[in-house]
DSSP file (Angstrom, degrees, kcal/mol; ACC not computed):
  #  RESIDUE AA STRUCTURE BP1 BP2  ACC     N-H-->O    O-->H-N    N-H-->O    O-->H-N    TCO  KAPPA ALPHA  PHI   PSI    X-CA   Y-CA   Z-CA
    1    1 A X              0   0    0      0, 0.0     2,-1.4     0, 0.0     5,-0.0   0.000 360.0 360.0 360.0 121.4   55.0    8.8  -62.7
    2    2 A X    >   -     0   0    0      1,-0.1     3,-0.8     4,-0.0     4,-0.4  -0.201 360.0-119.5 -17.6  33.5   58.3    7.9  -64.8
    3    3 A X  T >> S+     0   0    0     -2,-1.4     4,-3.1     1,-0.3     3,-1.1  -0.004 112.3  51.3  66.9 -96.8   58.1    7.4  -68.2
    4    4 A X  H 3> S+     0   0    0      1,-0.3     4,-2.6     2,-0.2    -1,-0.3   0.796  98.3  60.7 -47.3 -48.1   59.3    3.9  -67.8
    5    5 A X  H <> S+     0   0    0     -3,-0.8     4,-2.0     2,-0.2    -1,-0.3   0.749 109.2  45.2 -55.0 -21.2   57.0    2.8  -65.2
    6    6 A X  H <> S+     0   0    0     -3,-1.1     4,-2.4    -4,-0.4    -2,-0.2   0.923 116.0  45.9 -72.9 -47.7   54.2    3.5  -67.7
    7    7 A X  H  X S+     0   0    0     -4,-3.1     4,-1.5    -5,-0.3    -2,-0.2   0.906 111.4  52.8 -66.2 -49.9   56.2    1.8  -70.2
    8    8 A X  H  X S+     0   0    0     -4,-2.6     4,-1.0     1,-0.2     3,-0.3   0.933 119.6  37.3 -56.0 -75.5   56.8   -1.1  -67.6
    9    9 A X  H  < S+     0   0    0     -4,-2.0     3,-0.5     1,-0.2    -1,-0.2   0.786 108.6  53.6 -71.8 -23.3   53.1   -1.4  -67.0
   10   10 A X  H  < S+     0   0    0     -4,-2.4    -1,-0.2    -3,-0.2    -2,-0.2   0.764 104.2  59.2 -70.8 -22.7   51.6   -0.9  -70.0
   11   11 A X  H  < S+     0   0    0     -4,-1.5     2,-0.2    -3,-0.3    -2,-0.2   0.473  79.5 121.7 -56.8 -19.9   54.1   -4.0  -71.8
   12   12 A X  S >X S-     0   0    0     -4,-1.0     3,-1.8    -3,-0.5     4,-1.7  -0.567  72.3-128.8 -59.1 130.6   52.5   -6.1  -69.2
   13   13 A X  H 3> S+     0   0    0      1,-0.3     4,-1.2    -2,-0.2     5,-0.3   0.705 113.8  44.4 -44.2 -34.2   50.6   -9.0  -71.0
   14   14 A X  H 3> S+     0   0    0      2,-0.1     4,-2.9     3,-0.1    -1,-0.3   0.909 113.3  53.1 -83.8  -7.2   47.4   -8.7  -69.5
   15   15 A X  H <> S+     0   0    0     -3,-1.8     4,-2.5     2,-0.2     5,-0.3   0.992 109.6  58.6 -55.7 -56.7   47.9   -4.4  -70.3
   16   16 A X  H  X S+     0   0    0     -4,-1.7     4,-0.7     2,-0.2    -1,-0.2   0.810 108.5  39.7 -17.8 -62.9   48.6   -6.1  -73.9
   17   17 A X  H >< S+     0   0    0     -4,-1.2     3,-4.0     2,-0.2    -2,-0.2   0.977 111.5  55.0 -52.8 -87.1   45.1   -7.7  -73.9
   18   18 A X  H >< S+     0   0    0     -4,-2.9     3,-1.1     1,-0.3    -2,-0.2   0.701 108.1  46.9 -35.0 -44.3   43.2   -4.9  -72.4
   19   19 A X  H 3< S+     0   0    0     -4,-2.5    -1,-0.3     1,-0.2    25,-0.3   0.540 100.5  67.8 -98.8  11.2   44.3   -2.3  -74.9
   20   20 A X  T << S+     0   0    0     -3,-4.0     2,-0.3    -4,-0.7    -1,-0.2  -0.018  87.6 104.2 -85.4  33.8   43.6   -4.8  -78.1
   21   21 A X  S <  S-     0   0    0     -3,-1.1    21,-0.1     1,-0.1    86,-0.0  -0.800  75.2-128.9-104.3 172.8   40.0   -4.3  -77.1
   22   22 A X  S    S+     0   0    0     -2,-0.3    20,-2.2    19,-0.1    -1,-0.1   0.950  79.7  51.8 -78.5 -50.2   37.3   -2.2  -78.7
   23   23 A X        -     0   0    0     18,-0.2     2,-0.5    16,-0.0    18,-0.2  -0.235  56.8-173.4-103.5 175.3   35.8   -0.2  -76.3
   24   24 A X        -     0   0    0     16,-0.3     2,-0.7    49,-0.1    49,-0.2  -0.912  32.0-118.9-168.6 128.0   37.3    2.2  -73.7
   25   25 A X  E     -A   72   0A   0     47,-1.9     2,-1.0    -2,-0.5    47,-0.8  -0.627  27.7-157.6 -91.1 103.4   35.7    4.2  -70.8
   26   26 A X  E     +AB  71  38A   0     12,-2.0    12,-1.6    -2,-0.7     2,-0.5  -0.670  18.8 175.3 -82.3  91.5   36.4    8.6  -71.7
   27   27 A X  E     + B   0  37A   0     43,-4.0     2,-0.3    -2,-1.0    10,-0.2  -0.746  17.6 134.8 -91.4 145.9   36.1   10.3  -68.1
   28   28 A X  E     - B   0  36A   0      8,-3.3     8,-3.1    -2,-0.5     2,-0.7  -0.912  63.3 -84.4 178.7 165.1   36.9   14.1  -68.3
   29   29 A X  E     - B   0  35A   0     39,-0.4     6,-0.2    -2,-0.3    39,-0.1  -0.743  45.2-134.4 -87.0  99.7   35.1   17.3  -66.8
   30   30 A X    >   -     0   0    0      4,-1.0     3,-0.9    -2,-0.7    29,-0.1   0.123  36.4 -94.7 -48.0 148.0   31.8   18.8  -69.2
   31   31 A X  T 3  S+     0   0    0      1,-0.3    -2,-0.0    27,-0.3    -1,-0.0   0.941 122.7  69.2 -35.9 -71.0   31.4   22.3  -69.8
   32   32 A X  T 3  S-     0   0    0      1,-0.1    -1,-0.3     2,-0.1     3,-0.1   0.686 110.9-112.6  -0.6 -77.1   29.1   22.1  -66.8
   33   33 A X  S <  S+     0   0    0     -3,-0.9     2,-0.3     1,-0.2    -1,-0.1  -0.157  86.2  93.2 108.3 -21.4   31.5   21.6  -64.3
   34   34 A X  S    S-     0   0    0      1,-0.1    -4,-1.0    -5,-0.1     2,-0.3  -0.709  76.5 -77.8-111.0 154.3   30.4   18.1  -63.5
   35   35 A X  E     -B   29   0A   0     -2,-0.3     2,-0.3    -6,-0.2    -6,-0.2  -0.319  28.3-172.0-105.2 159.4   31.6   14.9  -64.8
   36   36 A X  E     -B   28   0A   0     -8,-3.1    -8,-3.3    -2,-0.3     2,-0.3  -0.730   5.7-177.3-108.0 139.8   31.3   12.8  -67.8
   37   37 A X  E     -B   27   0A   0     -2,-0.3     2,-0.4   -10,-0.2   -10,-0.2  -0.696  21.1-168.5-153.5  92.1   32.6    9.2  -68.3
   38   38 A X  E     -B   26   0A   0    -12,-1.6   -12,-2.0    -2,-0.3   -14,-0.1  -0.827  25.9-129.1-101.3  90.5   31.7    8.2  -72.1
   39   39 A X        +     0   0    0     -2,-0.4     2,-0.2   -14,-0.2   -14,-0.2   0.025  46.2 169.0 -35.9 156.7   32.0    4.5  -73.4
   40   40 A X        -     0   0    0      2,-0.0     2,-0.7    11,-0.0   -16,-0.3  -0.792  39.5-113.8-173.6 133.9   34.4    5.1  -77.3
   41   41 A X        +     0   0    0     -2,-0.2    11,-0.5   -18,-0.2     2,-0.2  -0.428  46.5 170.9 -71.3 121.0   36.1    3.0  -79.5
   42   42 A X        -     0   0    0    -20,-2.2     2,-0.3    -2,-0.7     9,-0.2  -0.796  23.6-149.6-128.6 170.8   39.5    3.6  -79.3
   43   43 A X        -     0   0    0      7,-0.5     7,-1.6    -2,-0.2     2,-0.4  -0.936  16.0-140.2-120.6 156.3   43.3    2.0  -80.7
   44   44 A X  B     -C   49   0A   0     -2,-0.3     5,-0.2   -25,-0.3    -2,-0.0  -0.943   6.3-160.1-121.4 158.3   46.4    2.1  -79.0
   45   45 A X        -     0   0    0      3,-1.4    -1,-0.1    -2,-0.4     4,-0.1   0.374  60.7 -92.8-110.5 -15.5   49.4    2.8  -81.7
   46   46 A X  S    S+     0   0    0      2,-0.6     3,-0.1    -3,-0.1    -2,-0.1   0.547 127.4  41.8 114.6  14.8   51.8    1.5  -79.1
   47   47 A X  S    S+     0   0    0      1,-0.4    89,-0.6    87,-0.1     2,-0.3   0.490 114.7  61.5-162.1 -36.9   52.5    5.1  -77.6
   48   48 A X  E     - D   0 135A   0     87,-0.2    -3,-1.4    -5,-0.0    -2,-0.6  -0.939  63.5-139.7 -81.1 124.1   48.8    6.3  -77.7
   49   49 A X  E     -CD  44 134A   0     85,-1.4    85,-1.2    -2,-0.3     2,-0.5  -0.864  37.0-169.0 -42.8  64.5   45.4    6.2  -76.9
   50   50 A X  E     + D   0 133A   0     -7,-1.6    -7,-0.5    -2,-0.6     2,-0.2  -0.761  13.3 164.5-118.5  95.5   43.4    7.0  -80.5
   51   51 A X  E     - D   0 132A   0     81,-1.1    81,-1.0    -2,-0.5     2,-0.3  -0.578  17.7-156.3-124.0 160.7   39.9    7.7  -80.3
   52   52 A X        +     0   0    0    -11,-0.5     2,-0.2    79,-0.2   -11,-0.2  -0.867  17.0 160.2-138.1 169.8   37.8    9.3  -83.1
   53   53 A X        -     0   0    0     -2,-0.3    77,-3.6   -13,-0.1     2,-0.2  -0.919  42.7 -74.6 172.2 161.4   34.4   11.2  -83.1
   54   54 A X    >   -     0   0    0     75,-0.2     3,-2.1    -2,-0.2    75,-0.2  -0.543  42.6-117.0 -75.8 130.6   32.2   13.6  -85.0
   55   55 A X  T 3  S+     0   0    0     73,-0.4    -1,-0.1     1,-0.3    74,-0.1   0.605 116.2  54.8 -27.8 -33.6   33.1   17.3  -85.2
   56   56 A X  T 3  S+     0   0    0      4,-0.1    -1,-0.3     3,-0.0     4,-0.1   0.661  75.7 133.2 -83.4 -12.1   30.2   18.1  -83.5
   57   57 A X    X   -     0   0    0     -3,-2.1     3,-0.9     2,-0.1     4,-0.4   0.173  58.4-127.9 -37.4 136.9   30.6   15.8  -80.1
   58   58 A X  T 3> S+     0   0    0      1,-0.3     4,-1.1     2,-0.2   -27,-0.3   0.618 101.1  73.5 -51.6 -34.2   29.8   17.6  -76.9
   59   59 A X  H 3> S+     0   0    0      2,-0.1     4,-0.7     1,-0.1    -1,-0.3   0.215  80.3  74.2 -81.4  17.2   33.0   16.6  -75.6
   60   60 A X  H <> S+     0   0    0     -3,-0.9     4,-1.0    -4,-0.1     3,-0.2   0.886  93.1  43.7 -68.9 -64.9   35.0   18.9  -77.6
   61   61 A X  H  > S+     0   0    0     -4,-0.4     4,-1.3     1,-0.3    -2,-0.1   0.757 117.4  59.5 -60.9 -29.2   34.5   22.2  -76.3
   62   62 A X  H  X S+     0   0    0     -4,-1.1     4,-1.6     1,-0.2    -1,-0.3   0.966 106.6  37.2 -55.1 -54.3   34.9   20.4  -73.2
   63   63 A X  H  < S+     0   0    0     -4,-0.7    26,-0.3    -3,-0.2    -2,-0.2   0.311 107.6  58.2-112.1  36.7   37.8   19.1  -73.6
   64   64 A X  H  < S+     0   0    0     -4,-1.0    -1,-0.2     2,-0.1    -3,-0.2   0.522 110.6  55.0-103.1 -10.4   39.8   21.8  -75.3
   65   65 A X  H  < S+     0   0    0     -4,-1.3    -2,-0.2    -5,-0.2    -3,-0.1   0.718 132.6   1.6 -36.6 -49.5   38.7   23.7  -72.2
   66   66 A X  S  < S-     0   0    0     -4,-1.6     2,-0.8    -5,-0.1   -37,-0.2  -0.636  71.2-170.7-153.7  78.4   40.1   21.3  -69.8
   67   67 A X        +     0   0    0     -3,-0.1    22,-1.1    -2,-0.1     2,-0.6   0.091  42.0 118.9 -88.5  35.8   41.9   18.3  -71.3
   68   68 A X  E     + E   0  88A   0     -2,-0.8   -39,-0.4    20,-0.3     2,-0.2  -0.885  31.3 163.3 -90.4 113.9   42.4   16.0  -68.4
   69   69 A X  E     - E   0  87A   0     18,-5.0    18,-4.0    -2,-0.6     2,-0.4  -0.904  29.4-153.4-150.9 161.0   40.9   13.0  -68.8
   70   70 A X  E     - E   0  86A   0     -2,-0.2   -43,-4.0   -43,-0.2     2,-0.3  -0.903  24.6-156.3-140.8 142.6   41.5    9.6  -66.8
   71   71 A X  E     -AE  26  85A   0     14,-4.1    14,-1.5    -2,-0.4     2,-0.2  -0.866   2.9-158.6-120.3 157.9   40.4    5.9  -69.2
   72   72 A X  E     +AE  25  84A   0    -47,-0.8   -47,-1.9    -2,-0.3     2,-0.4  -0.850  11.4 179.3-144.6 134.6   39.6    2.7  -68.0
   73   73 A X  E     + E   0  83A   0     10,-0.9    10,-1.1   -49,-0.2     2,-0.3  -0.811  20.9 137.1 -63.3 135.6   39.7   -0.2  -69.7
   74   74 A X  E     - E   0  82A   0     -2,-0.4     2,-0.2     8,-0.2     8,-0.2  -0.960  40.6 -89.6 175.7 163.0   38.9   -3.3  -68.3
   75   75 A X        -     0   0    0      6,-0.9     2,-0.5    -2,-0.3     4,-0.1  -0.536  24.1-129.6 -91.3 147.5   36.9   -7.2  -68.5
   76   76 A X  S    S+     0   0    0     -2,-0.2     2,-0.2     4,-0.1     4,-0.1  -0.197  79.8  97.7 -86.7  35.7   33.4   -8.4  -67.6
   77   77 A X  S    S-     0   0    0     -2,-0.5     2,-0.5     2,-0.2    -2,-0.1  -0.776  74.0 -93.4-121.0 168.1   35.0  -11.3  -65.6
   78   78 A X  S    S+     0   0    0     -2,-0.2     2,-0.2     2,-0.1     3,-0.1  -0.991 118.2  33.7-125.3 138.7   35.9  -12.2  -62.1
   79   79 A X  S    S-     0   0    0     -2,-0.5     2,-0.2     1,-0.2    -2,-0.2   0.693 102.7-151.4 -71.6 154.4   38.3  -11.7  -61.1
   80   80 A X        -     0   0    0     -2,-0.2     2,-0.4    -4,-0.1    -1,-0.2  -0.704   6.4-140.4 -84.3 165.6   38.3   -8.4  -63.6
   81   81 A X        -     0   0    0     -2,-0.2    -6,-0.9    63,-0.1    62,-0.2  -0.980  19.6-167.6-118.5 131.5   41.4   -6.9  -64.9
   82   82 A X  E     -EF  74 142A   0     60,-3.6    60,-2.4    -2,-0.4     2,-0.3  -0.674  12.3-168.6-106.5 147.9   41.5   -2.7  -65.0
   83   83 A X  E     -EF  73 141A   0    -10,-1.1   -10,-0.9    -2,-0.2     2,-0.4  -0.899  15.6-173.1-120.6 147.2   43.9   -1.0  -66.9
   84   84 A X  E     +EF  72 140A   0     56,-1.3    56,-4.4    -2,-0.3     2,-0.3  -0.949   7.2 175.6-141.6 135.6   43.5    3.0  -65.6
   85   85 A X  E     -EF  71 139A   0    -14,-1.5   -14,-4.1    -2,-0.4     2,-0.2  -0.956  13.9-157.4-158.2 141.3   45.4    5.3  -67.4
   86   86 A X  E     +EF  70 138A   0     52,-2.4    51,-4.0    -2,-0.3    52,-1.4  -0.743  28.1 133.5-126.4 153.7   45.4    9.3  -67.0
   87   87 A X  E     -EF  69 136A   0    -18,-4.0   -18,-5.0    -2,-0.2     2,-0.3  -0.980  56.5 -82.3 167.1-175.0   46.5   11.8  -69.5
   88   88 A X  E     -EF  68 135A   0     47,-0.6    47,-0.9    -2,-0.3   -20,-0.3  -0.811  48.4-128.2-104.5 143.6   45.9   15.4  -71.6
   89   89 A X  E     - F   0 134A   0    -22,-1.1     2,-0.3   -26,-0.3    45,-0.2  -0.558  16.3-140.9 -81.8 154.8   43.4   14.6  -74.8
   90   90 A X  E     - F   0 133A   0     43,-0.7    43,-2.0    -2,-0.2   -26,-0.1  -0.981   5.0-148.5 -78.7  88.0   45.1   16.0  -77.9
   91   91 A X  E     + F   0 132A   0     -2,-0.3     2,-0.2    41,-0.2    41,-0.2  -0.524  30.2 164.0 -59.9 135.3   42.2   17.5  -80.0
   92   92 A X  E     - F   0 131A   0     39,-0.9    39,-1.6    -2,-0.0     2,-0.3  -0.720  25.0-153.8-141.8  98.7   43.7   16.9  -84.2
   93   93 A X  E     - F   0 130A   0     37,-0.3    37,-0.2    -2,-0.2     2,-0.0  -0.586  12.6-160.7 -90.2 149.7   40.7   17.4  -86.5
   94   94 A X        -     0   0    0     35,-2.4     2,-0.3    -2,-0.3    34,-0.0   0.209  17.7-123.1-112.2-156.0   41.1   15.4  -89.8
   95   95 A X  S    S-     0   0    0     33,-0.1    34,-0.3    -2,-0.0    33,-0.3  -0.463  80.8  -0.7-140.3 161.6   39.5   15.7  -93.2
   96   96 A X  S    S-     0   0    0     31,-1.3     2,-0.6    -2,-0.3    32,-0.2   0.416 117.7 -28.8  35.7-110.9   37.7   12.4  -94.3
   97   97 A X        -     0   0    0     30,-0.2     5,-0.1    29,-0.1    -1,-0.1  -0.670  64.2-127.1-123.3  93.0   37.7    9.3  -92.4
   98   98 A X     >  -     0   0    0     -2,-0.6     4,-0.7     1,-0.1     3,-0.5  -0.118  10.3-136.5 -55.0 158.1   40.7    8.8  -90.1
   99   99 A X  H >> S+     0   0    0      1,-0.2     4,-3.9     2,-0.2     3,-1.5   0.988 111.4  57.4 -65.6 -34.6   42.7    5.1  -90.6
  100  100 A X  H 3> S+     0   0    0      1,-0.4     4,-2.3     2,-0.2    -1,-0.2   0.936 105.0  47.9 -65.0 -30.7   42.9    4.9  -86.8
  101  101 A X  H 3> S+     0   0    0     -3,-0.5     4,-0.7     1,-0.2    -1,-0.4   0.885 120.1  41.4 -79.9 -18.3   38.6    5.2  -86.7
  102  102 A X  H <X S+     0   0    0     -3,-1.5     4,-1.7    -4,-0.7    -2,-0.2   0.865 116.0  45.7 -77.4 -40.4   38.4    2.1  -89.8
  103  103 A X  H  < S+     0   0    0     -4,-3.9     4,-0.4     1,-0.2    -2,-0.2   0.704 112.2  57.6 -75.6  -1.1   41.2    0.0  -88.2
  104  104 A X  H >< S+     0   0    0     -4,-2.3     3,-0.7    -5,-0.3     4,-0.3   0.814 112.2  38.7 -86.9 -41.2   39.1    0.7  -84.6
  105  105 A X  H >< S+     0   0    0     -4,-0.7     3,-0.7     1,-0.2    -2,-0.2   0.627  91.4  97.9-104.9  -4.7   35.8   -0.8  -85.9
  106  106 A X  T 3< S+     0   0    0     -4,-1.7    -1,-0.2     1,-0.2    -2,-0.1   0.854  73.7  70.5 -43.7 -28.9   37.9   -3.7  -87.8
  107  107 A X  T <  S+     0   0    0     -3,-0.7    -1,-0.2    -4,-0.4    -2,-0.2   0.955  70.9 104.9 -68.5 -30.5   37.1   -5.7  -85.0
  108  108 A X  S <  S-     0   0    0     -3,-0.7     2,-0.6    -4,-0.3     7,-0.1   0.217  81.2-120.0 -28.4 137.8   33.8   -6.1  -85.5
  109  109 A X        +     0   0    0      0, 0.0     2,-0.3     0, 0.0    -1,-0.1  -0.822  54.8 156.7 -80.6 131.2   32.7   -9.2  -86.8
  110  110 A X        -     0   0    0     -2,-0.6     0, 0.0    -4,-0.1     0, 0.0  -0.866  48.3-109.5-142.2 136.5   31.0   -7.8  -90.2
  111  111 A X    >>  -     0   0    0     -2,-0.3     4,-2.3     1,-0.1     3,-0.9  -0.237  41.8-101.2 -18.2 126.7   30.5   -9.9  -93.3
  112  112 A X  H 3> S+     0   0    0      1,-0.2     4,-2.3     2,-0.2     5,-0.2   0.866 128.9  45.4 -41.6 -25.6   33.0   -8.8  -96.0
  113  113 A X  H 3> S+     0   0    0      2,-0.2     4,-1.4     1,-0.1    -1,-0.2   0.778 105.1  58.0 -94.9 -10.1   29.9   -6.9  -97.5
  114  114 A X  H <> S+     0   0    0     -3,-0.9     4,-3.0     2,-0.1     5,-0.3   0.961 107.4  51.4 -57.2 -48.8   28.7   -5.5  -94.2
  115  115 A X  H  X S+     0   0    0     -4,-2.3     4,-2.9     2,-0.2     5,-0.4   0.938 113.3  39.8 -54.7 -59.7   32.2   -3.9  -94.1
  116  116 A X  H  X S+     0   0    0     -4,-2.3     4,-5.0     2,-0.2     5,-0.3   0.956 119.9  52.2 -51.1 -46.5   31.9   -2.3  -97.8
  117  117 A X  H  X S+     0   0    0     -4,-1.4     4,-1.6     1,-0.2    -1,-0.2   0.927 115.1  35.7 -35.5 -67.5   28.3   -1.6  -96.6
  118  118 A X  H  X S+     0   0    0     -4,-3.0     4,-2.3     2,-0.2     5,-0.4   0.902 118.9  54.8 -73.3 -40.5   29.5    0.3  -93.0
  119  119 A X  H  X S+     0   0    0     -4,-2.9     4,-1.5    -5,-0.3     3,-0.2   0.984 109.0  46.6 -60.5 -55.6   32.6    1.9  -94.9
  120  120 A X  H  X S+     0   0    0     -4,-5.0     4,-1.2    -5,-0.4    -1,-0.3   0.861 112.4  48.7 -64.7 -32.6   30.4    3.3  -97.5
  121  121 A X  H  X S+     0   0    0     -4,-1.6     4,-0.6    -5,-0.3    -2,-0.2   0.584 111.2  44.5 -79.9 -22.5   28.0    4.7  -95.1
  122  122 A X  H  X S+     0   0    0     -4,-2.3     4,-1.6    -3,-0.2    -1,-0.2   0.676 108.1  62.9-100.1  -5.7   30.4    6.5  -92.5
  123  123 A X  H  < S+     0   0    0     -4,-1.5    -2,-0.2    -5,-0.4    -3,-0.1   0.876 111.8  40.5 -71.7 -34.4   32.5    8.0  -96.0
  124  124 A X  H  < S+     0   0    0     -4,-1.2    -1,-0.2     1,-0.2    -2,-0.1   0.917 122.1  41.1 -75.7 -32.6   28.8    9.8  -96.7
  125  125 A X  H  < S+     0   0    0     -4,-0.6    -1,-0.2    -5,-0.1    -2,-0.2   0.915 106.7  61.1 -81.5 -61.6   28.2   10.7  -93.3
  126  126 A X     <  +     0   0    0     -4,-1.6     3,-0.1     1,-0.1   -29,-0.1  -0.437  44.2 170.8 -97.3 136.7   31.9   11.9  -91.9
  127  127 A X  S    S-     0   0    0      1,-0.6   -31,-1.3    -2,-0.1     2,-0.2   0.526  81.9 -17.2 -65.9 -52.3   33.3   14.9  -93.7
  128  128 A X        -     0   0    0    -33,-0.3    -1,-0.6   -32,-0.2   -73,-0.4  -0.751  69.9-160.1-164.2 156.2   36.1   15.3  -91.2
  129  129 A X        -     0   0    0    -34,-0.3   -35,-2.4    -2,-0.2     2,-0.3  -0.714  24.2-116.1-130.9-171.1   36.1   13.6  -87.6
  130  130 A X  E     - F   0  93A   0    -77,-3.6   -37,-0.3    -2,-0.2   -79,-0.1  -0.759  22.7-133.2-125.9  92.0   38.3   14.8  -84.8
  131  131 A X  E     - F   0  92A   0    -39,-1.6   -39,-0.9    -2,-0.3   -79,-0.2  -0.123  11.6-155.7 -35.2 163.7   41.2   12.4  -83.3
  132  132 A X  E     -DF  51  91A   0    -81,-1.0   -81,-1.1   -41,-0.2     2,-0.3  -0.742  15.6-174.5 -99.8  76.9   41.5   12.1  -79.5
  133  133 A X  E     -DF  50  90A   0    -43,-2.0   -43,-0.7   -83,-0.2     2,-0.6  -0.588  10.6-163.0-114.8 154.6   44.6   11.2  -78.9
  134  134 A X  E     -DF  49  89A   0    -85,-1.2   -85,-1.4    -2,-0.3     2,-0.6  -0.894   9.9-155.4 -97.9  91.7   46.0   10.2  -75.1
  135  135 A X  E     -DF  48  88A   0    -47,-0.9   -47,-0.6    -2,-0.6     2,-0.2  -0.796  35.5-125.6 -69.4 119.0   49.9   10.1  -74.1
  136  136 A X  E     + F   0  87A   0    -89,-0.6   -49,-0.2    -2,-0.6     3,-0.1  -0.422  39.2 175.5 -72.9 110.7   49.4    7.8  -71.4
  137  137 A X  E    S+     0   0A   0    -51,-4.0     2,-0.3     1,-0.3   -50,-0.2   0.580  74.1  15.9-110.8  -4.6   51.4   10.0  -68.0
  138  138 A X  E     - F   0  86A   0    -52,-1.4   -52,-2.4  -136,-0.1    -1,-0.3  -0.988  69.2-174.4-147.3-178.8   50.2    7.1  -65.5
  139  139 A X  E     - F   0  85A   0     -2,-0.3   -54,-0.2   -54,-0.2     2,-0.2  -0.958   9.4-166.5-161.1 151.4   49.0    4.0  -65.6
  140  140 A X  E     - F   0  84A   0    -56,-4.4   -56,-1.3    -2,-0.2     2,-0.5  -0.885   6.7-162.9-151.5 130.6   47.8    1.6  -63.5
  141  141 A X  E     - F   0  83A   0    -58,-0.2     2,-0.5    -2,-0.2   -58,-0.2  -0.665  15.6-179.9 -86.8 123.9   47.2   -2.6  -64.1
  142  142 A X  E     + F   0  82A   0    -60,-2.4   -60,-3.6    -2,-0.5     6,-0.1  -0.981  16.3 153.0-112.6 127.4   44.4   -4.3  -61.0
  143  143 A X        -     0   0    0      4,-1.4     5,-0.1    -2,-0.5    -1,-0.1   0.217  54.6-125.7-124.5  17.2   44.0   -8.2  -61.6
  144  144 A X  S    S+     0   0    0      3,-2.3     4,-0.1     1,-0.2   -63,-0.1   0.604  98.3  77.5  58.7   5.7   43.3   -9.3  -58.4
  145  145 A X  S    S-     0   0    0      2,-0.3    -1,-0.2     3,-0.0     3,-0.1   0.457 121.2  -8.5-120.5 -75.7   46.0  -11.6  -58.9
  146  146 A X  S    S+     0   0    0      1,-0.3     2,-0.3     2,-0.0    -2,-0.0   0.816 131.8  56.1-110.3 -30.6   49.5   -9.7  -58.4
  147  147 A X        +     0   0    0      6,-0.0    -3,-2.3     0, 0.0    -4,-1.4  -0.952  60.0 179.8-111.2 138.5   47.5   -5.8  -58.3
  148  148 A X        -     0   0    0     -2,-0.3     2,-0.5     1,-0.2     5,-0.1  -0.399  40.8 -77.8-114.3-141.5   45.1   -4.5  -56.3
  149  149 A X        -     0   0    0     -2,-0.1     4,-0.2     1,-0.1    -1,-0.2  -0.706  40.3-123.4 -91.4 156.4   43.3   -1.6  -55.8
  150  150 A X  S >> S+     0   0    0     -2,-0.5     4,-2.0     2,-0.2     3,-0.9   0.886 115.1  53.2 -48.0 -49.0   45.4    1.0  -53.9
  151  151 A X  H 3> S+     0   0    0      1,-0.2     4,-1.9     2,-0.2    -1,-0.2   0.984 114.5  50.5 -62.8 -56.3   42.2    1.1  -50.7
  152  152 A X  H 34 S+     0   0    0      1,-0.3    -1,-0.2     2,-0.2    -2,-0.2   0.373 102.0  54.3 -74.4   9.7   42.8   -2.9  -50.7
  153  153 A X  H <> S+     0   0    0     -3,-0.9     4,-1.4    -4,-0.2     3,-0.3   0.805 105.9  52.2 -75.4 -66.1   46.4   -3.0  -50.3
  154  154 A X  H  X S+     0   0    0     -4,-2.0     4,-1.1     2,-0.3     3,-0.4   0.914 115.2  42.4 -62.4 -67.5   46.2   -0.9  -47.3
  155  155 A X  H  X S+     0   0    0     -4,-1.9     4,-1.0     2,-0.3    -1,-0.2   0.801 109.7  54.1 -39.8 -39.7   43.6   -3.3  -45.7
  156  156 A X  H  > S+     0   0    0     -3,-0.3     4,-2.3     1,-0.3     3,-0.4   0.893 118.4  41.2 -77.6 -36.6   45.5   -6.5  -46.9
  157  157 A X  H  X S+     0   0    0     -4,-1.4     4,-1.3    -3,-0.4    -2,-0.3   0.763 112.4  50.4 -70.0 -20.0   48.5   -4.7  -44.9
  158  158 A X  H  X S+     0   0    0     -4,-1.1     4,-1.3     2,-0.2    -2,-0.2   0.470 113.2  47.9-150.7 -36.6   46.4   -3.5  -42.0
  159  159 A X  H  X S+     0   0    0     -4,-1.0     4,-1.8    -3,-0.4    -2,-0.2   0.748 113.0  50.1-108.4 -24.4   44.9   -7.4  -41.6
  160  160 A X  H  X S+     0   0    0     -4,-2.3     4,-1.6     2,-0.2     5,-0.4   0.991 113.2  43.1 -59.8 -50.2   48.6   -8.8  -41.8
  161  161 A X  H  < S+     0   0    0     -4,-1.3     4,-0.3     1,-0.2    -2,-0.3   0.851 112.1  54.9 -69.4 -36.9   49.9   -6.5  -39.2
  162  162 A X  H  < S+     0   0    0     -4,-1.3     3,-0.4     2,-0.2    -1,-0.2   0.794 112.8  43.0  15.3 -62.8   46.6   -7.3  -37.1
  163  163 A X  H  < S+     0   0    0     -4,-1.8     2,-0.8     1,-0.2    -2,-0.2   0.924 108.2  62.1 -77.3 -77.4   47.5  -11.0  -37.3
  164  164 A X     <        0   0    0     -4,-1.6    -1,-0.2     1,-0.3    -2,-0.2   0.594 360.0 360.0  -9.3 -20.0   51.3  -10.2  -36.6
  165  165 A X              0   0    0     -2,-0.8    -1,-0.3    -5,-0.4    -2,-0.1   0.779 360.0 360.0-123.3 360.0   50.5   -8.7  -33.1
C-alpha cells in the first residue's frame, strides 16, 4: 500500500475519531508461536501509533523477535466503525515516564487531584517504560456506510450480478 493511501485513509474523519480514542487492540505473534491480541492505551502523533508499557511486558521479547503486528481500533455501536492498521513495532526504551504515556491517560476523567494522585503514583512505580511505536504501512477504514469488509464486498457484488442475470 502507497504511502498516500494510508495518508488518504487515515485523514478520513471518522479515522480522525477512531484514533483520538484511548484504547487500541496490539495483535502480534508471542514467543510461543501462537497469537496474542492485547487491549493498550495508545496516541497517534499524527504519523504514529504510540503505545507505552513496563520494561518487563511479555510482549517485548516478543516483539523484538518478530515485530509485525496488525491494530484495531474501533466503536461499541452499530453500525461499528474499524480502523485496521498493520505495521513493524519500534521497541525505544525511555528513562522516567514518557509524555506520550501521561498525555495517553489524559483522557480519563480524573479529578484534578486524582491526576496529581495517579501521576505521583506511576513516577514511583516506572523507572523507565518502553515506547511502542507503529508507522502505519496499511490501513484500512469499515463503517458499514461507504466501507465494508473486503468478504462483504464480494457478496454485495456476487448478489448484484445474481440480480443482473
Amino acid at each position: 500500500m502507497r504511502a498516500s493511501e494510508i495518508t488518504e485513509i487515515l485523514d478520513r474523519p471518522i479515522s480522525r475519531v477512531l484514533l483520538a480514542r484511548d484504547v487500541v487492540r496490539l495483535a502480534y505473534v508471542a514467543k510461543d508461536g501462537r497469537p496474542r491480541n492485547v487491549p493498550i492505551a495508545f496516541t497517534w502523533n499524527g504519523s504514529e501509533i504510540v503505545m507505552c508499557t513496563t520494561k518487563n511486558a511479555p510482549k517485548l521479547p516478543a516483539l523484538r523477535e518478530n515485530p509485525t503486528v496488525a491494530l484495531t481500533i474501533d466503536t461499541e455501536v452499530h453500525p461499528p466503525k474499524i480502523l485496521l492498521i498493520r505495521g513493524r513495532a519500534e521497541l525505544d526504551v525511555v528513562e522516567g515516564i514518557p509524555e506520550e504515556y501521561l498525555q495517553i491517560n489524559g483522557s480519563y476523567q480524573m479529578t484534578p487531584e486524582q491526576r496529581v494522585e495517579w501521576e505521583a503514583e506511576v513516577r514511583s512505580l516506572y523507572d523507565g517504560m518502553v515506547r511502542i511505536v507503529v508507522t502505519p504501512t496499511w490501513a484500512k477504514l469499515i463503517d458499514f456506510e461507504t466501507t465494508l469488509p473486503s468478504a462483504v464486498e464480494e457478496l454485495v457484488k456476487q448478489r448484484a450480478e445474481r440480480e443482473q442475470a
